[in-house]
C-alpha positions in Angstrom: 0.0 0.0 0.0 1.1 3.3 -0.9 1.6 5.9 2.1 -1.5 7.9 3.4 -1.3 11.0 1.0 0.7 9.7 -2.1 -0.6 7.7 -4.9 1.3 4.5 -5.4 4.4 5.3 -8.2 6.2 2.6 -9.4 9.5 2.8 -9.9 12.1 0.7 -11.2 14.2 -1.7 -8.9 18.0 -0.3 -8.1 20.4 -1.4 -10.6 23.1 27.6 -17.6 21.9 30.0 -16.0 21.7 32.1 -15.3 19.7 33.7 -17.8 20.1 37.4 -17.1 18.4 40.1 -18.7 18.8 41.3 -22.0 17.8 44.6 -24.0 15.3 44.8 -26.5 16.0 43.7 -29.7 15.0 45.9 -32.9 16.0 45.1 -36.5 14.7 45.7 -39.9 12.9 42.5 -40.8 12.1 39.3 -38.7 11.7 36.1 -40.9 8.4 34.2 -41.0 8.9 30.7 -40.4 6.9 28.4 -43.2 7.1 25.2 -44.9 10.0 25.5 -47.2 9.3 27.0 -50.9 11.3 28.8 -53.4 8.9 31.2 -54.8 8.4 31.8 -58.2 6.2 34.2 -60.3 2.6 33.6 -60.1 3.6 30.6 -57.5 4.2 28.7 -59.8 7.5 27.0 -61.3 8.8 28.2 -64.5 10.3 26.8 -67.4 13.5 29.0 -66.8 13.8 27.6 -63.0 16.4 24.8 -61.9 16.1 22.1 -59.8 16.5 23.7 -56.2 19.9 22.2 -54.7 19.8 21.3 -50.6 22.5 21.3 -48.2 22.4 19.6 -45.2 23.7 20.4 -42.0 25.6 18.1 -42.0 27.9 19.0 -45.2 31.0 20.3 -45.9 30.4 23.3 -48.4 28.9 24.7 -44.5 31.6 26.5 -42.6 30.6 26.8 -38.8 32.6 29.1 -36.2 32.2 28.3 -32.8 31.0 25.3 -30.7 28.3 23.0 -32.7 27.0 19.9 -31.8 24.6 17.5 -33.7 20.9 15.9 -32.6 19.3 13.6 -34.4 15.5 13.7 -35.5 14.1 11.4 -38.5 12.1 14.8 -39.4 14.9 17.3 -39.8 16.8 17.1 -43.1 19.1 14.7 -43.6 17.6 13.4 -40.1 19.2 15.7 -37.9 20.3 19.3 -37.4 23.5 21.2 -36.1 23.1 23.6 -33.1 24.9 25.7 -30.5 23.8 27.8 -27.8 27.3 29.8 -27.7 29.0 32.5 -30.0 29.1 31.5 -34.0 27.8 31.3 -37.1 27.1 29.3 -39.9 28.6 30.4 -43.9 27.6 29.0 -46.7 28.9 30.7 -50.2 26.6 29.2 -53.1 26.1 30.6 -57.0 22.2 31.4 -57.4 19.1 33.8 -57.4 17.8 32.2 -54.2 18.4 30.8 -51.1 16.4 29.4 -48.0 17.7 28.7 -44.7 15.7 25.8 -43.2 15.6 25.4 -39.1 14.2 23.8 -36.4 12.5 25.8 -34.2 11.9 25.1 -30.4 11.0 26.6 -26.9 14.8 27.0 -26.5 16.1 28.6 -29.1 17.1 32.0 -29.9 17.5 35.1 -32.0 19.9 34.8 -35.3 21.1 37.3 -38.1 20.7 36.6 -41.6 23.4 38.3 -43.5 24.0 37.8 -47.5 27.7 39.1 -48.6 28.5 41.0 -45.4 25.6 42.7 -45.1 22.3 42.1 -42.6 19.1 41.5 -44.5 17.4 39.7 -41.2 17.0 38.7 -38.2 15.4 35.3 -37.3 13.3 34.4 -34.3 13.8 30.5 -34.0 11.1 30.6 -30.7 8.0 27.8 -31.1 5.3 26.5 -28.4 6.1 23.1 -30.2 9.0 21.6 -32.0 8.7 22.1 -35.8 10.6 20.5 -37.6 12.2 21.8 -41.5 10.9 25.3 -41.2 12.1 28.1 -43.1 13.5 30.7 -41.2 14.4 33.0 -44.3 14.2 32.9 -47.8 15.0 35.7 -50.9 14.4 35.6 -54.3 16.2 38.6 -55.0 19.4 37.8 -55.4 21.8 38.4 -58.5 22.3 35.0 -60.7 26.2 35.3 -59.3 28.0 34.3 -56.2 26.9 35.1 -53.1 27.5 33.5 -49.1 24.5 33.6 -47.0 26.1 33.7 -43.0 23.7 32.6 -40.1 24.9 34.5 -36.9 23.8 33.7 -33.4 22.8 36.8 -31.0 22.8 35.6 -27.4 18.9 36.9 -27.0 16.0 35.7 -27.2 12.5 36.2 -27.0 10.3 36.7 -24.0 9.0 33.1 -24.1 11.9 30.9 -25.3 13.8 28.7 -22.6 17.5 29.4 -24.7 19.5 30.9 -27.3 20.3 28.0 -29.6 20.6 28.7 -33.2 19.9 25.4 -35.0 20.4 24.7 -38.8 18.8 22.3 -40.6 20.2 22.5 -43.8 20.4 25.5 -47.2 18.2 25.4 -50.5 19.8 27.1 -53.3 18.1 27.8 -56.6 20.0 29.2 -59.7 18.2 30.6 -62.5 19.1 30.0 -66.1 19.5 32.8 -68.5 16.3 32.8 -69.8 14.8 33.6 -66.1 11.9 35.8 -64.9 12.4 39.2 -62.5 12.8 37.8 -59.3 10.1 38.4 -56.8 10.0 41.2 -54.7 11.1 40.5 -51.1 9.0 40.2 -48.4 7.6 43.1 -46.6 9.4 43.4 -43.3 7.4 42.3 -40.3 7.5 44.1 -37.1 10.4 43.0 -34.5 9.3 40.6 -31.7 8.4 42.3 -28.3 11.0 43.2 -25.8 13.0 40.6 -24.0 12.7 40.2 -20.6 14.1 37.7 -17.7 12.7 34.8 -15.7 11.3 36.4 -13.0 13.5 36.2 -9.7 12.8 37.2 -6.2 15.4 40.1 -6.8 12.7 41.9 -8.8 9.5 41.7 -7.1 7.7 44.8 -7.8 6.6 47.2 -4.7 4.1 45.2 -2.8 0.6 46.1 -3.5 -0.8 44.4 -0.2 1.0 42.5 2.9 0.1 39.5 4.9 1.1 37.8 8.1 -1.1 35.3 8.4 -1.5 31.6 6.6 -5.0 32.7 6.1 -4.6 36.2 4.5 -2.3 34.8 1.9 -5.0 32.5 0.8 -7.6 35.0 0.9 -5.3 37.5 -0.7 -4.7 35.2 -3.6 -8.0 33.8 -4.2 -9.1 37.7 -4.7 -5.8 39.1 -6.6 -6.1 40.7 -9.8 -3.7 40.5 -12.8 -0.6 42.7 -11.7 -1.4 42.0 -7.8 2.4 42.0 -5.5 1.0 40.3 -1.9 4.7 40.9 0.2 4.8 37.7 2.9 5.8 40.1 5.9 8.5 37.8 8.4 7.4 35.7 11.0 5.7 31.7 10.8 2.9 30.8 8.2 1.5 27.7 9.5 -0.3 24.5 7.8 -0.5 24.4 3.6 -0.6 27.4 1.8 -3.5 26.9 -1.4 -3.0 29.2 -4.0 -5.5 29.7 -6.8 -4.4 32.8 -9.1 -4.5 34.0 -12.8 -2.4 37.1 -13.8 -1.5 37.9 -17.6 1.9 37.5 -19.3 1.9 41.2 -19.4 0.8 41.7 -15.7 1.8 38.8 -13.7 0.6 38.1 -9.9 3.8 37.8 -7.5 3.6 36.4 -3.6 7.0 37.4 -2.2 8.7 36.3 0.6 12.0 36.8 2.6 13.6 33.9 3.7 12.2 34.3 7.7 8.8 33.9 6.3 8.9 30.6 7.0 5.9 28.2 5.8 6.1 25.5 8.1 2.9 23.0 7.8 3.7 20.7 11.1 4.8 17.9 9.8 6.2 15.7 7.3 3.9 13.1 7.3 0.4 15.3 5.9 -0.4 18.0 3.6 1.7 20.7 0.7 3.8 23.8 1.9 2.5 25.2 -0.9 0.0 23.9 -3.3 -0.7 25.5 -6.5 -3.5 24.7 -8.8 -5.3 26.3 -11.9 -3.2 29.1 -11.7 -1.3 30.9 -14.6 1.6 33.9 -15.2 2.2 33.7 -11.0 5.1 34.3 -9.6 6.0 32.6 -6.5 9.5 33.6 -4.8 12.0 34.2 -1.8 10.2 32.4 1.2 11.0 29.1 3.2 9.2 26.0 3.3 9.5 23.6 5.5 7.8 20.8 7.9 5.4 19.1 4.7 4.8 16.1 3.3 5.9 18.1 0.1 7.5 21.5 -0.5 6.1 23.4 -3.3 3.1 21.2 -5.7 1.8 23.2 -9.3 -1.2 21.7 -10.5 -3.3 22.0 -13.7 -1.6 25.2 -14.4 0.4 27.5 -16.4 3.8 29.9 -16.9 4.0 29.8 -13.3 7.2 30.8 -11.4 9.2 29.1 -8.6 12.0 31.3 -8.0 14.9 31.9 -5.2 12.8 29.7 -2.1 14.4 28.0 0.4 13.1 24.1 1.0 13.9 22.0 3.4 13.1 19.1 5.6 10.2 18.1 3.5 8.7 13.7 3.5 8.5 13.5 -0.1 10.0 15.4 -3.1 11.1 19.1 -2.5 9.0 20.9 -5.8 7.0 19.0 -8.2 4.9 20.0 -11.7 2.5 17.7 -12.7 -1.3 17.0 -14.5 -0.4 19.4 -17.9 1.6 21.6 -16.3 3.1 23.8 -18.8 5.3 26.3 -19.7 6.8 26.9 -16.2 10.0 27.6 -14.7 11.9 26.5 -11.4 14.9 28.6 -11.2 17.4 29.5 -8.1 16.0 27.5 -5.6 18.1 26.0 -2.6 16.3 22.0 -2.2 17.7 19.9 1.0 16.5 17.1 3.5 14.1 15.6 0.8 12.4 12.1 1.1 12.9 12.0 4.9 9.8 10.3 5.2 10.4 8.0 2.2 13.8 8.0 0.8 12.5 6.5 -2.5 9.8 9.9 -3.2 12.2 12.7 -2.2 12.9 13.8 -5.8 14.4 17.2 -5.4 13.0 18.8 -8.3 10.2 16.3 -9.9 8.6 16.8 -13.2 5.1 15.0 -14.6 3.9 11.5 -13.3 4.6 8.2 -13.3 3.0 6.1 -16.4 1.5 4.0 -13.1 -0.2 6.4 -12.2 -2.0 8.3 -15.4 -4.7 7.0 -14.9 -5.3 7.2 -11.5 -3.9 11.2 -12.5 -4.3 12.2 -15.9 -7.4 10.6 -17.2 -5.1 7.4 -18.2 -3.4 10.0 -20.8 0.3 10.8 -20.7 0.9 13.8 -18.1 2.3 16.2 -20.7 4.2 18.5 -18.3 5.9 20.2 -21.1 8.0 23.1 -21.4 9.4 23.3 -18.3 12.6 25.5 -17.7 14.5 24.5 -14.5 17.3 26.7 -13.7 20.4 27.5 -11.8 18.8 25.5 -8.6 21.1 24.0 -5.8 19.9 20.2 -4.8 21.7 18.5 -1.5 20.3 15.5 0.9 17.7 14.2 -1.4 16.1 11.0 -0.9 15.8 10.1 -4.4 17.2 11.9 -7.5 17.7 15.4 -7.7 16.6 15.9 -10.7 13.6 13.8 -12.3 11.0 14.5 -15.3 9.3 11.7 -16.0 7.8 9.7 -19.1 5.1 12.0 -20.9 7.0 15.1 -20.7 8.9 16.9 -23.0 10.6 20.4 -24.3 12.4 20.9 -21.1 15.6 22.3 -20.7 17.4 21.4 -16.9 20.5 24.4 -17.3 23.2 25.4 -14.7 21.9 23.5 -11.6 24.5 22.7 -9.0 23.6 18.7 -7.3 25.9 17.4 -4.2 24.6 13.4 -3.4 26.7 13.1 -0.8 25.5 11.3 1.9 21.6 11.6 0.0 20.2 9.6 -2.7 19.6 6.5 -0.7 16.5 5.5 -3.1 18.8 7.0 -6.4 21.8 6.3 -9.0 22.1 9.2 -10.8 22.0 13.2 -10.4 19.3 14.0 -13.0 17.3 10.9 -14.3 15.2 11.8 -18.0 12.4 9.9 -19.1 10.4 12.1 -21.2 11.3 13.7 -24.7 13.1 16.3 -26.1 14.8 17.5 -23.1 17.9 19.7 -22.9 20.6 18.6 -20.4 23.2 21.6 -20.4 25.5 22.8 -18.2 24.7 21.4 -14.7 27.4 20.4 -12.1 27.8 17.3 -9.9 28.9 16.1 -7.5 29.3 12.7 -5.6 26.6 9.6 -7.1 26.1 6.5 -6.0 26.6 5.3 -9.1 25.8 7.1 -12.4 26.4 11.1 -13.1 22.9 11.7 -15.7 20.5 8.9 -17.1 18.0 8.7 -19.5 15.9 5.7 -18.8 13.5 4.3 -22.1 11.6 1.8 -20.3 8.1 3.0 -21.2 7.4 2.6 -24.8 7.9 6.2 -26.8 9.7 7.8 -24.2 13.1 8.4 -23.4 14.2 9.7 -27.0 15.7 12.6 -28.7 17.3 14.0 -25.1 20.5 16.3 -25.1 23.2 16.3 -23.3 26.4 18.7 -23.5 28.4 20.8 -21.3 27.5 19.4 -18.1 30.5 18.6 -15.7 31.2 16.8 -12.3 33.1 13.9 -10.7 30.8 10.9 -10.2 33.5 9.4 -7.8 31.1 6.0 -8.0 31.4 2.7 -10.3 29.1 3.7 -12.8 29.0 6.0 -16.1 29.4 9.5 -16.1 25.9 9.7 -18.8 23.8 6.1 -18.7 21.5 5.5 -21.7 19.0 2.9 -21.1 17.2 2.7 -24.6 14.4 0.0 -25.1 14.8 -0.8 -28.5 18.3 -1.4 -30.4 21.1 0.6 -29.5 20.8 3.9 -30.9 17.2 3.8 -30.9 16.5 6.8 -28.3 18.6 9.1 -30.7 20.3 10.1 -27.5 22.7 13.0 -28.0 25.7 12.6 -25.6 27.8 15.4 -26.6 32.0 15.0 -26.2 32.0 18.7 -24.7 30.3 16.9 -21.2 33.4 16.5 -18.9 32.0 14.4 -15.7 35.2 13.3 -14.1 35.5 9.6 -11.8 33.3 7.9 -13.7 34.8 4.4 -13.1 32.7 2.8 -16.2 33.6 5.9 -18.4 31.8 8.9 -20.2 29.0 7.0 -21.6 27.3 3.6 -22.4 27.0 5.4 -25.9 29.4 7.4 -28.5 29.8 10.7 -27.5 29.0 13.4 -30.4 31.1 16.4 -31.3 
């Protein structure tokens, strides 16, 4: 029987942030992303046209400065695209009238520059809700039939949404017209820039407070009645029992609860009830306070960009924060998570992310809990029971950046720092320290998950008998199309890097 209060979870038997703030960004044109087409007059082909040439990604007439690493995806071109999320570019010089870049655009990547010959004609937002895959981020017509190079430049920002600042190509289509071609087409009429950029919201810049509690009670009632743009302050002192929040703000107007570390939400004990429990909320900021004494730390429900920033948890039964039932688009960034699972070892998760395919149904209306687009952050993790860091099957489009993770003398019910078994997920970054037996994992054990995950530039010394990255993958090897990148450099590893081949 499961304990009173948690739903029975299965599990299997033993075996960069920082992201700071950034100016607008304002430039002449913004690409529209579309199915890739070489236009022609009257959208249709002409007799004077050649057969468009692609090059993939993956080619050699592509030069690429910088850092660039390869994923894999059986829809990209070629089946798989090159990306980076540091300073470069991408050059390609080609003979033609036209040229397309093709992308992949995701909840983590950034803004790019389009220049042709030395000279900016663009600037590419590669931002989507959803992965699309073979999407063209800019295309011209107007080029002279002569030699030109088209230079794909990565920016460091971002838009307000995205998770990242990867720039990702997918491959180059190149068309060059015979002599007997038509005028080109005019270009496109530029499109407004995207909005400005902004943060994650931190506990650094909570606006002025628009009301203050002291009281367990006045925090609920001041949430149940706040209104889009609403800053309740937590004044110091002891908020006791769980703290149920139910709020809506916009994305231009968020609601914020802020806390100092001495307000301290202490339930009573570890055995019953949430510190704080958040449900059917959206664009909320929660930030800065102490939670301690629960059966769980912090719970988001059935909601929405919501923001766990800068809290302090400890001494908590089961896991320390936890985003589940379709949770999307939320971020868990600068929190410091210790004493986790101390009333079951094998539920004290640090940071935990979806549900368990056990219990869907029991959950999620026997669907997959797509917890997706979550953005965890520049968190500190000591004294869990159980991993760190886990996101679970159904899940995908995270990105787990810049957390620091010490097992020493933790993980009793755990073999590995961060454990991924959803989709899609980016691993970049984080640092370890100390695992029973593995560094990172991605475990495939529920049919159509565990695939397409990244890993690269995460670090640590293991100091155990295991690999630094495990890959447990279902099917044949190389069936997850994990991405294990060679720029990881997780020390004391006594099995080595990887059960896989690292990728440069």
């Amino acid at each position: 029987m499961p304990p009173p209060g948690r739903p029975l979870r299965l599990r299997p038997t033993s075996a960069r942030r920082a992201l700071i703030a950034v100016a607008a960004f304002t430039a002449a044109t913004v690409a529209v992303l579309a199915p890739v087409t070489i236009p022609t007059p009257d959208g249709e082909a002409s007799a004077a046209a050649t057969t468009p040439t692609v090059i993939d990604s993956s080619s050699s007439e592509i030069t690429y400065t910088g850092t660039w690493r390869t994923t894999r995806h059986a829809d990209d071109r070629g089946g798989s695209v090159r990306f980076q999320f540091t300073a470069g570019s991408a050059s390609m010089t080609f003979t033609g009238t036209s040229v397309a870049y093709l992308s992949r655009t995701t909840k983590s990547s950034g803004i790019s520059t389009v220049s042709i010959d030395g000279q900016a004609v663009a600037t590419v937002n590669g931002y989507s809700a959803t992965t699309e895959h073979q999407k063209t981020a800019f295309s011209t017509t107007s080029l002279s039939n002569s030699t030109h190079t088209i230079t794909i430049t990565r920016t460091g920002k971002k838009d307000a949404r995205s998770g990242g600042t990867n720039l990702i190509v997918d491959a180059f289509v190149v068309n060059a017209a015979a002599s007997t071609s038509p005028a080109p087409a005019p270009a496109p009429a530029p499109i407004p820039a995207p909005p400005p950029i902004t943060a994650v919201h931190r506990y650094a810049d909570c606006p002025a407070a628009t009301m203050t509690v002291s009281t367990a009670d006045e925090l609920m009632a001041a949430t149940d009645q706040a209104q889009p743009g609403a800053v309740i302050r937590m004044a110091p002192g002891t908020y006791r029992g769980q703290i149920d929040v139910h709020a809506n703000g916009t994305a231009a107007n968020p609601i914020w609860v802020c806390g100092p570390r001495d307000a301290v939400v202490n339930v009573g004990s570890i055995q019953d009830n949430h510190g704080i429990q958040i449900t059917n909320s959206s664009h909320l900021v929660i930030a800065g306070m102490t939670v301690t004494n629960g059966l769980k730390g912090i719970s988001v429900i059935r909601s929405k960009n919501v923001t766990v920033a800068d809290t302090r948890i400890d001494h908590i039964g089961y896991e320390g924060i936890h985003l589940r039932a379709f949770t999307t688009d939320s971020t868990v960034v600068g929190n410091t998570i210790s004493n986790t699972g101390e009333r079951d070892a094998s539920y004290g998760e640090g940071i935990y992310i979806g549900t368990s395919e056990n219990n869907w149904c029991a959950q999620t209306e026997c669907r997959p809990d797509h917890t997706d687009g979550t953005l965890v952050l520049g968190n500190q993790i000591s004294l869990s029971g159980a991993q760190p860091i886990e996101v679970k099957e159904g899940t995908s489009d995270g990105v787990i950046r810049d957390n620091v993770i010490d097992g020493a003398n933790a993980m009793q019910d755990a073999q590995e720092w961060i454990k991924v078994k959803g989709n899609d997920w980016m691993i970049e970054g984080n640092r370890g320290a100390n695992s029973p037996l593995h560094g990172y994992a991605v475990n495939g054990s529920v049919t159509g998950w565990g695939l397409r995950n990244t890993f690269s530039d995460n670090s640590g010394a293991v100091n155990a008998d295991g690999y630094a990255f495990f890959i447990y993958e279902k099917g044949a090897p190389g069936s997850s199309n994990t991405d294990v990148s060679c720029s990881n450099s997780v020390t004391g590893a006594a099995d080595g890097l990887s059960n896989i081949a690292c990728t440069r």
